[in-house]
N, C-alpha and C positions, 0 to 999 in steps of 0.2 A: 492521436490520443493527446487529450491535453494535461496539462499537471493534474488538474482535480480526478481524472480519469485516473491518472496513472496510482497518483496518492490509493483512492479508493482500489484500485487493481490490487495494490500491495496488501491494504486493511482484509480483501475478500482472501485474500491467500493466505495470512496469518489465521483470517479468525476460521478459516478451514481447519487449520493449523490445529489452534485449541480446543473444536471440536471434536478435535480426534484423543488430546491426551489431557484437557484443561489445566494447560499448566499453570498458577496462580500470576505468576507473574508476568505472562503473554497475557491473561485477561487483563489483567490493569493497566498495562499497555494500550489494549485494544478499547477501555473502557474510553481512554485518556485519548485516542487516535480516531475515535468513530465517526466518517464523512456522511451518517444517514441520520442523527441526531436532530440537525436543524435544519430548516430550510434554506439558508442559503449556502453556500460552496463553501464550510469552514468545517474543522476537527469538532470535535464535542467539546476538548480543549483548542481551544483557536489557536494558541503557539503553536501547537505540531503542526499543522497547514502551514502557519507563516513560515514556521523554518522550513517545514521542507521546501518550499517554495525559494528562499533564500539558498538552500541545498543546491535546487533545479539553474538557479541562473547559470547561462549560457551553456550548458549540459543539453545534451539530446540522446533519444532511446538509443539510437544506434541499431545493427543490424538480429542482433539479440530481444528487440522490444522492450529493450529496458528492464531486462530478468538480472545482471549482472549489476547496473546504477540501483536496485531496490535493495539489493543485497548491501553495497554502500552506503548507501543511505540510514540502513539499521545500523549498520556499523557506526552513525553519529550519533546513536541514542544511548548519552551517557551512565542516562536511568536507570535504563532498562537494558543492560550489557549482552551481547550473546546473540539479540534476534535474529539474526541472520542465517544462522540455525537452523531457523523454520523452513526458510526456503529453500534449503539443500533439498528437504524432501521431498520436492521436486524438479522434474527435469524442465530441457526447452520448450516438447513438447506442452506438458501439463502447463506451462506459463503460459504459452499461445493460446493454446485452447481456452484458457481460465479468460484471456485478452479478448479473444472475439467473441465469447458469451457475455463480456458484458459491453461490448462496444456493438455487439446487434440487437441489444433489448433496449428499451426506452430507457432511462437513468439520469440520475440527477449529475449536471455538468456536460450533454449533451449539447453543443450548438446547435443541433438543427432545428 
């Protein structure tokens, strides 16, 4: 999984997230984080991509698939404090599964 995946992994699991309780302040998050916006590999806001990417250097998923580095990762959004939250709600499980539904459907930041 590449960063653009994984970024986009994290955004499909928050905005599951908000689906279920719309907390105000995950949608504007999510408004500000959205990787299906435009067509090329960037945030709806482009900063969040750059950082996270800036986040990503020399970082790797690890044996977890990178369910525990997303969780960090929220933890650097100073804006929007707490996200990390979100994904207690779910297990390793539910992260995997969430990972290889979208890494076997066609998506944008696919190599192949």
């Amino acid at each position: 999984m590449n960063n653009f995946e994984f970024f986009s992994l994290i955004y499909l699991m928050l905005n599951s997230c908000w689906e279920e309780n719309k907390n105000e302040t995950l949608g504007q998050f999510l408004s500000e984080m959205n990787p299906f916006l435009w067509k090329q590999e960037v945030s709806a806001d482009p900063a969040y991509f750059e950082e996270f990417k800036t986040f990503m250097k020399d970082k790797s998923l690890g044996n977890d698939n990178g369910f525990q580095l997303a969780k960090d990762y929220l933890k650097t959004i100073d804006y929007f404090p707490n996200l990390e939250k979100y994904l207690d709600e779910y297990d390793q499980d539910g992260w995997n599964d969430a990972m290889q539904q979208l890494m076997n459907q066609p998506h944008k930041g696919d190599d192949k």
